[in-house]
C-alpha positions in Angstrom: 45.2 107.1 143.1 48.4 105.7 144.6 50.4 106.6 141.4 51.2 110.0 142.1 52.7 109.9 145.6 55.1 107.2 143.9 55.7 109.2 141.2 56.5 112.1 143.5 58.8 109.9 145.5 60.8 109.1 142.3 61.0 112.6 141.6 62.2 113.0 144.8 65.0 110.7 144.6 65.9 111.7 140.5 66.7 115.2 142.2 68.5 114.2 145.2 70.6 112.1 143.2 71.6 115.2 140.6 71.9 117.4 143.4 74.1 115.4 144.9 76.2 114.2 141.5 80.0 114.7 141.6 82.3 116.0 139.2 86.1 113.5 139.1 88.7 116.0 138.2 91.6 113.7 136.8 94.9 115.5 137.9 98.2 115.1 136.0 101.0 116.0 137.9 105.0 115.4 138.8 106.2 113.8 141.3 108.5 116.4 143.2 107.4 116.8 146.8 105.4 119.6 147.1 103.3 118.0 144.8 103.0 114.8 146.8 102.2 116.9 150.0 99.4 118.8 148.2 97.8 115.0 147.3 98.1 114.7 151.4 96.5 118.2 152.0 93.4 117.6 149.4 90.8 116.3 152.2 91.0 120.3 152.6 89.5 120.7 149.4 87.0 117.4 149.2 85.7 118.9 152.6 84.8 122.2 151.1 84.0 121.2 147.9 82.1 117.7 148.6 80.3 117.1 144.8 84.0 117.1 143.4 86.0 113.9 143.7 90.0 114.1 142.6 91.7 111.5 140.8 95.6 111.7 140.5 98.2 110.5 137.9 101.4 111.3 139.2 104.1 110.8 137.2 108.2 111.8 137.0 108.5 114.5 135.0 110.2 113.8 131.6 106.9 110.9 131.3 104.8 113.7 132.9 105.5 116.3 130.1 105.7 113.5 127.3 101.7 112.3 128.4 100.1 115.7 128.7 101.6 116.9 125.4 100.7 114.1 123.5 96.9 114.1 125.6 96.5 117.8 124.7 97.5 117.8 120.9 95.5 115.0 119.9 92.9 116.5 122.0 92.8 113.2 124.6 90.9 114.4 127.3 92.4 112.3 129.6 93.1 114.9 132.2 91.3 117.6 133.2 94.0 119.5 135.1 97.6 119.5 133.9 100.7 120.1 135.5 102.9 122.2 133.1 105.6 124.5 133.1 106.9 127.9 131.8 107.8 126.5 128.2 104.8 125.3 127.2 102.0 128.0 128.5 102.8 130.4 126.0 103.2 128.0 123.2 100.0 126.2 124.1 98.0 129.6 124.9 99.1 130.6 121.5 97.7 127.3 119.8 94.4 127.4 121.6 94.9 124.7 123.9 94.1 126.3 127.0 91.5 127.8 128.3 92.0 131.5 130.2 91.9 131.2 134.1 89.2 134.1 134.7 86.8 131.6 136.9 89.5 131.7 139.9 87.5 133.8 142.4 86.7 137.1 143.6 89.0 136.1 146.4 92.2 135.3 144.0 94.7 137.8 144.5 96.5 137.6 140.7 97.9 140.6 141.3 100.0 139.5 144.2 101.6 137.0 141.8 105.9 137.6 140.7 105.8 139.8 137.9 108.2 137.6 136.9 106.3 134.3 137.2 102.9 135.7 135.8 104.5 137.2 132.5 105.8 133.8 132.0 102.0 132.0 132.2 100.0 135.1 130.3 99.6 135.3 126.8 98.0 138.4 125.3 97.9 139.5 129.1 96.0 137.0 130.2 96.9 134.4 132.4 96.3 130.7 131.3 98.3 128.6 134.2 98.5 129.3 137.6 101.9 128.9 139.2 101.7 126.1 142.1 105.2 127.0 142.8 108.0 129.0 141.1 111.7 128.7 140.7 115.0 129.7 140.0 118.0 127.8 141.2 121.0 128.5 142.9 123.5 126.1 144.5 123.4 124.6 148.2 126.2 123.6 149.6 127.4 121.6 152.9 128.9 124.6 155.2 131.0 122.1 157.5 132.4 120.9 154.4 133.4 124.6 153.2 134.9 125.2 156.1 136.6 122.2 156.3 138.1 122.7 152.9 139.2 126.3 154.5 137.4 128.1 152.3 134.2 130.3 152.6 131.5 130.9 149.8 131.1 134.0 148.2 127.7 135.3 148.0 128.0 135.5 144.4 130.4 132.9 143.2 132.4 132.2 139.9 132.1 129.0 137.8 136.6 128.6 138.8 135.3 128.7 142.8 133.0 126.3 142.5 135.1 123.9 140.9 138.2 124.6 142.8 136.0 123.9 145.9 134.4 120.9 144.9 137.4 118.9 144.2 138.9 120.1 147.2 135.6 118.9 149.0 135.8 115.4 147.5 136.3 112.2 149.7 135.6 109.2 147.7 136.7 107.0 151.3 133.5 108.5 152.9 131.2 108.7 149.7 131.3 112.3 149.5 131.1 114.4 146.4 132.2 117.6 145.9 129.1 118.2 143.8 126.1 116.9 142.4 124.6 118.0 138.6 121.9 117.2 137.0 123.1 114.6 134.2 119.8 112.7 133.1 118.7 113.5 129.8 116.3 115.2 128.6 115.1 118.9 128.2 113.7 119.8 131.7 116.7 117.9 133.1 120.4 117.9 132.1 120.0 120.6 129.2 117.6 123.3 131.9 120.7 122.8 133.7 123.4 122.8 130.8 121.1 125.6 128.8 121.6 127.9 131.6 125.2 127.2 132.8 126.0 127.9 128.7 124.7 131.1 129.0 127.0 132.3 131.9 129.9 130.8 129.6 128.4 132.9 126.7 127.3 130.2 124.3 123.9 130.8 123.0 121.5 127.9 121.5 121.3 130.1 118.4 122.3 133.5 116.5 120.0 136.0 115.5 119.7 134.3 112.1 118.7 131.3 114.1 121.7 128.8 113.0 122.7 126.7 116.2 125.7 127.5 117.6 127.5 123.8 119.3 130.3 125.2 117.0 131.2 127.5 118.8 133.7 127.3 121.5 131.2 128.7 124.1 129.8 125.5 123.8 132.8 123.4 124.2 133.8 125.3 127.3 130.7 125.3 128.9 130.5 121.0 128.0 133.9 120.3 128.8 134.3 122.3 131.8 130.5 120.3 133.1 132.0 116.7 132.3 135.6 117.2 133.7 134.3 118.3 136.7 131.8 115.8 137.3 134.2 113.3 136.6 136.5 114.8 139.0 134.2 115.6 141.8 130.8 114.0 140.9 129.1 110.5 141.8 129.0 107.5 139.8 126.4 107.1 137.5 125.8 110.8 137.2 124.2 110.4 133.7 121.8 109.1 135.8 120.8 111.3 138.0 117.9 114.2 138.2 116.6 116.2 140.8 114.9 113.4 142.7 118.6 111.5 142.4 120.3 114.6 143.8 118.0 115.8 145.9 118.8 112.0 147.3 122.5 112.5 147.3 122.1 115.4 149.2 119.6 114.5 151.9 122.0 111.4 152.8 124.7 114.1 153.1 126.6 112.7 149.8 127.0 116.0 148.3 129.6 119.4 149.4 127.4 121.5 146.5 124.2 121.1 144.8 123.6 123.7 141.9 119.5 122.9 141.4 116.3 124.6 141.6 115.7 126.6 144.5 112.7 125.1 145.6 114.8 122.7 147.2 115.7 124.6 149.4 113.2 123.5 152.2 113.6 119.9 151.3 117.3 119.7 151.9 116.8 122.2 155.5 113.9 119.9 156.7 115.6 117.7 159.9 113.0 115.1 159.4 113.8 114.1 155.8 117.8 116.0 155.8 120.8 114.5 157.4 122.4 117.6 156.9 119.8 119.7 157.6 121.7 122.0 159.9 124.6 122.4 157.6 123.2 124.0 154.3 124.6 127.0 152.7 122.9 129.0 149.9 124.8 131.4 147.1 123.9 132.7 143.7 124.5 130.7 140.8 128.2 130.7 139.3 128.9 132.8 136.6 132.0 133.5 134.5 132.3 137.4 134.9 130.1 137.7 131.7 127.5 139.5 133.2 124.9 136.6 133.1 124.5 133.7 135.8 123.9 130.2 135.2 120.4 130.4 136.6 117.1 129.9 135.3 113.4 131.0 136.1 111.1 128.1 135.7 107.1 127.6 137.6 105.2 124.4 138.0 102.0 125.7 137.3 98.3 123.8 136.9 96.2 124.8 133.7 92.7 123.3 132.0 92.6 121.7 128.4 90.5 123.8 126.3 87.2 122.1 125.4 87.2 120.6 129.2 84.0 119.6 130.2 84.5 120.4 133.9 86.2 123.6 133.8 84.3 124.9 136.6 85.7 122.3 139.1 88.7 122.3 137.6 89.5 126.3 138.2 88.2 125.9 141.6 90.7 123.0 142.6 93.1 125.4 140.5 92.4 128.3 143.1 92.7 126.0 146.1 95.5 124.8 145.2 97.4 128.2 144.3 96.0 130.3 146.9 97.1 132.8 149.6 94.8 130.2 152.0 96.7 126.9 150.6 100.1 128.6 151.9 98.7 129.0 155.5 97.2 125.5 155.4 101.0 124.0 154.5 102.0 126.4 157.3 100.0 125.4 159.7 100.3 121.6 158.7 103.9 121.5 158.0 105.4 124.7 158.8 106.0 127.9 156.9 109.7 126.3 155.3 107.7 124.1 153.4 105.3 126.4 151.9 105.6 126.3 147.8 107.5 129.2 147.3 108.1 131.5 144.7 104.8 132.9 143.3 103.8 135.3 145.6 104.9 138.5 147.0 103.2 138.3 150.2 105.2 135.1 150.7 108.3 136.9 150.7 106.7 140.4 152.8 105.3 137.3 155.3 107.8 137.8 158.7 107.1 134.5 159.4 108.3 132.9 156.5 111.3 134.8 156.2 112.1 133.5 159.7 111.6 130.4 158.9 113.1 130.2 155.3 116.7 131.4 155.5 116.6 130.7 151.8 113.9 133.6 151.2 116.0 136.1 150.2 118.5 134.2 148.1 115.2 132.6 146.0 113.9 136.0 145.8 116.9 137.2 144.6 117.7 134.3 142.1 113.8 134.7 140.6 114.2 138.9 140.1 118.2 137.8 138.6 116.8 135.9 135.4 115.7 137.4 132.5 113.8 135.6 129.5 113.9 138.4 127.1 117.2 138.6 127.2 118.9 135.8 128.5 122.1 135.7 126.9 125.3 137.3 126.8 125.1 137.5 123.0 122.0 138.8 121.4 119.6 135.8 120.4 115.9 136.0 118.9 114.3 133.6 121.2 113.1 133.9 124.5 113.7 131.6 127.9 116.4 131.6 130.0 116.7 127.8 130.7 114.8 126.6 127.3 113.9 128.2 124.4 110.6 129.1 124.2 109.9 127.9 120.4 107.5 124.4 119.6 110.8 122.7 117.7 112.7 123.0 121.3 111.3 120.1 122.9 112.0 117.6 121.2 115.4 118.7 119.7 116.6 119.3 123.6 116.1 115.4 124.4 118.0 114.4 121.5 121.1 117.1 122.4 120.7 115.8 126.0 121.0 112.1 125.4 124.3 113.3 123.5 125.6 115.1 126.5 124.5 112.9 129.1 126.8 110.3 126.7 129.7 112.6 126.9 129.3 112.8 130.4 129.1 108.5 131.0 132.4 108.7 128.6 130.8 106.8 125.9 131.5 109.5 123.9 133.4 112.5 123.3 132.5 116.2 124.0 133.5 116.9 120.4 131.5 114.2 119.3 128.5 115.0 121.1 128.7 119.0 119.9 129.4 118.1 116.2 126.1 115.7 116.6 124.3 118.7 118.5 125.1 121.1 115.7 123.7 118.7 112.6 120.5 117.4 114.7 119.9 121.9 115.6 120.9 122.3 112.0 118.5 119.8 110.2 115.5 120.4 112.9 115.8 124.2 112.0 116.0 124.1 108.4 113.2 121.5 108.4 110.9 123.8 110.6 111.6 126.8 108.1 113.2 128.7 110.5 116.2 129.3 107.4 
């Protein structure tokens, strides 16, 4: 007779126990600071959402992109959110890798999203990342240091000012270069940056019948005119150096210019982390009077593996995380400067952050100036203004950037490193079918 109250009790228990089962969301993401301050925000999102437990591998980015590719096309499952940019959405969307983001919420406001940022995350019209933060880049600069050169930046500056200025800001006595470029290889680092200076030189990374184009002298004057300045006004062990590196350089006030992604802006204006905080400058991106600016358009954006067995937790950290509400909860922790910028339109119509972000407009601005369908001076067939948006690009950019970031430590030649550019394009190209 005493059988069924314990069996009752067990019951009991089995169901509390399910009831109260959590879900481990294992995150992959980069290591860039408004990343690393959303990992310090997430008790937000545990406290909401108490059955969900997040786990976090946080990782710099050319090991971040090399782990999630190789995760999601042998089907891993290692992670259950990835961090992943503008290149590979489309490519991924296309192969089936991703599943569609249409479990965000009734109170997700897609619509307010950039145009230009959503396109870049939709295949088919439908959106299959969702942008944590979005980018262009433009250059910073050290305003005492302008002035003290006598000179005064142009809104929208040529690739000759820039230079000119930068050697005239150089003072190797006190550690100060007259700018800091990305030189580390690989092709979210030096070649995002090299890709989209070449195209405000007018080189192009192919013609319309796809044959690579480092024979061309668009090419050599975009890489020649990048390694004699940096040797001329640049830090040692450029070839080193990323955004993190820079972003360093900067901070410690070790840099007159900084030509990088714009969400640095906030970073290098923040007085608790920036001894120069009160002296930054923003401007457009140089260009050569071609028409196009060596800018690019680029989002960190969070997605969900296709076949994910905990999609339903993983879209709702998704829509935590990219938000209206996540921007006021940065506000009101760390003030509206530090917000992850460009994604929104409300962000930039928000009188708040406009008064506290005297880089708004100039992000704004650098976002609406790229265009991927057309981001050369010379017609091309390919899309992406910093990459180019085909599956072969990857993994040729890292070998053409370990070539230029050689040419730039001077253990080998610019011609060198463009006649080994052209035959690794060439051979990658022809191999692919793409002639």
């Amino acid at each position: 007779m005493r059988l069924l109250p314990l069996l009752s009790s067990v019951l009991v228990l089995a169901l509390g126990s399910t009831a109260h089962a959590q879900t481990t969301l294992t995150i992959a993401t980069v290591n860039n600071g408004d990343m690393v301050r959303m990992q310090g925000l997430t008790d937000d999102f545990t406290a909401e959402n108490p059955d969900i437990q997040l786990q976090w591998v946080t990782l710099e980015e050319n090991i971040l992109r090399e782990r999630v590719t190789t995760d999601i096309a042998t089907k891993g499952g290692q992670f259950d959110v990835m961090t992943i940019g503008t290149y590979e959405v489309p490519i991924w969307a296309k192969n089936g890798w991703l599943l569609q983001l249409d479990n965000l919420g009734d109170a997700y406001d897609v619509d307010d999203l950039l145009p230009a940022i959503r396109g870049g995350l939709s295949a088919d019209g439908k959106l299959y990342a969702a942008p944590f933060y979005g980018e262009s880049s433009f250059i910073m600069y050290r305003t005492d240091l302008m002035d003290k050169a006598g000179l005064t930046m142009p809104d929208a500056p040529t690739w000759e000012f820039v230079a000119d200025a930068a050697r005239k800001m150089t003072d190797r006595s006190a550690e100060i270069n007259g700018i800091c470029l990305r030189g580390k290889a690989g092709w979210g680092e030096n070649m995002a940056f090299l890709t989209a200076m070449s195209n405000s030189f007018g080189a192009r990374w192919f013609d319309e019948a796809w044959k690579p184009q480092f024979d061309q002298p668009e090419w050599k004057n975009t890489l020649q005119f990048y390694v004699d300045l940096m040797k001329d006004a640049g830090p040692v062990g450029a070839s080193s150096n990323g955004f993190n590196e820079n972003l360093t350089l900067f901070q410690q006030g070790k840099c007159g210019m900084w030509i990088d992604a714009t969400v640095a802006a906030s970073f290098v204006t923040n007085a608790k982390e920036s001894s120069v905080a009160d002296k930054v400058g923003f401007a457009l991106a140089p260009d050569t009077g071609m028409g196009k600016r060596g800018n690019w358009l680029w989002a960190w954006s969070l997605a969900v593996p296709a076949g994910s067995q905990k999609a339903e937790a993983a879209q709702k950290f998704i829509s935590w995380a990219t938000d209206k509400a996540y921007a006021e909860l940065v506000a009101s922790k760390e003030g509206w400067a530090n917000v992850p910028p460009g994604t929104r339109t409300s962000l930039y119509e928000n009188a708040e952050y406009q008064a506290a972000a005297p880089f708004a407009k100039m992000t704004l601005d650098s976002i609406n100036a790229a265009d991927p369908t057309a981001p050369t001076v010379k017609p091309v067939p390919y899309t992406g203004v910093q990459f180019v948006a085909i599956p072969e690009f990857a993994g040729m950019a890292n070998t053409v950037g370990q070539l230029f970031s050689a040419a730039l430590a001077g253990s080998t030649s610019v011609d060198d490193a463009l006649a080994q550019a052209q035959q690794t394009a060439d051979r990658e190209m022809s191999a692919a079918g793409y002639y």
